[in-house]
C-alpha positions in Angstrom: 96.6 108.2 102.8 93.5 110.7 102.1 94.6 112.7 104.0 98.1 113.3 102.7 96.9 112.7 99.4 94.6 116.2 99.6 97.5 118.2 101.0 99.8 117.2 98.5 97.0 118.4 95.8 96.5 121.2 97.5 100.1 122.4 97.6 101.4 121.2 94.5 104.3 123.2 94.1 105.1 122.9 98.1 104.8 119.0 98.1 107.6 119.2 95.0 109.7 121.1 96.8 109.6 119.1 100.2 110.0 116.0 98.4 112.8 117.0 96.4 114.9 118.5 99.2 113.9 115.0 101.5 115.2 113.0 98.7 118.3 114.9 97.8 119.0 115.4 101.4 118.7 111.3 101.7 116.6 111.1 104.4 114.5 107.9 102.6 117.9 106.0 103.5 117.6 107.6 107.3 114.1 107.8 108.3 113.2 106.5 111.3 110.8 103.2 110.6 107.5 105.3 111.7 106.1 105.1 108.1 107.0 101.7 107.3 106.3 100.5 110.7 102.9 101.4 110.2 102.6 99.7 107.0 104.4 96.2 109.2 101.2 96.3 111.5 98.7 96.2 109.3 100.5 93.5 107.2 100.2 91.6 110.6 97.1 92.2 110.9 96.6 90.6 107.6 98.4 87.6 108.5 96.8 87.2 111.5 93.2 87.3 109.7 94.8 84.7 107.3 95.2 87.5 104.4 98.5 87.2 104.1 100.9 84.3 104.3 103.1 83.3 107.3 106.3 83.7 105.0 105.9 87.3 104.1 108.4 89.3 105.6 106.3 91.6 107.1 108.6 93.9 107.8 110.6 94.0 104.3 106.8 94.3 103.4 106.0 97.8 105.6 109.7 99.1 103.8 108.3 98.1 100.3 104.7 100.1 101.1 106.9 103.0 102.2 108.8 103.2 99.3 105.6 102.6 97.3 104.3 105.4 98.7 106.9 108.1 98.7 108.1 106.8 95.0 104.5 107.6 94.1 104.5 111.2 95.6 107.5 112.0 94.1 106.6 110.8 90.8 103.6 112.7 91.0 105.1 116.1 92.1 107.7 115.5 89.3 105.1 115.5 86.6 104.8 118.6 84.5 101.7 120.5 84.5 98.6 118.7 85.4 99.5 116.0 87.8 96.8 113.2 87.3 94.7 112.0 90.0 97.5 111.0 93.1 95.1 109.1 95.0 94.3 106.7 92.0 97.8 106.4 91.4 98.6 105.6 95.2 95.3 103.0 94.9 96.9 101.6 91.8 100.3 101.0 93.3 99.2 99.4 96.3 96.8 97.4 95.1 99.7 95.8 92.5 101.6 95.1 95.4 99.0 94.0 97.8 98.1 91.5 95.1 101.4 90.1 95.1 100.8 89.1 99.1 97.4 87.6 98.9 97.6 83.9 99.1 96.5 82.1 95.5 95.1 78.5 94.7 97.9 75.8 94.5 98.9 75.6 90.6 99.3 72.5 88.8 101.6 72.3 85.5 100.3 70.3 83.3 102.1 69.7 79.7 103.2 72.9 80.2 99.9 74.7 80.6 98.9 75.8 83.9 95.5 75.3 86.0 94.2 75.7 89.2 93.2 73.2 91.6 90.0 73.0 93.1 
């Protein structure tokens, strides 16, 4: 993602234009799975390590990091003027999702207030 990240700050004004002729053109809805496929690997991976759990789709999962990704580029070379810091923004996104697939204590409700087991 580092690496994608510096050419995109590098070419601003290229990177908008790409991405705004990819998306208008569709292509999101017609890419071949390379990206997300990617993205399904390493989700195994995590399942396999015991990261993430065995009922994650992983690969609805890879399509959701894919569109993580490219929603965040895009958003980024839409941005007037100065266009933040991309790579904490990509961080940020993932990590919010990522966060969503790592396995949590059981939860026990309790009169309606909420603790975890140990």
């Amino acid at each position: 993602m580092s690496i994608r990240v510096g050419i995109s700050q590098e070419m601003p004004a290229q990177t908008k234009a790409v991405l705004t002729a990819w998306v208008r053109a569709g292509f999101p809805l017609h890419e071949q799975p390379c990206v997300s496929g990617m993205f399904t690997e390493f989700i195994k991976a995590g399942r396999g390590s015991g990261q993430v759990p065995d009922t994650v789709d992983t690969q609805l999962a890879g399509y959701l990091m894919r569109d993580i990704c490219l929603g965040t580029r895009y958003r980024w070379s839409q941005s007037a003027g100065d266009h933040g810091d991309l790579e904490s923004d990509l961080q940020d996104a993932c990590t919010t999702f990522l966060d969503g697939l790592m396995p949590r204590s059981p939860l026990i409700l309790v009169t309606g207030l909420t603790t975890r087991r140990t």
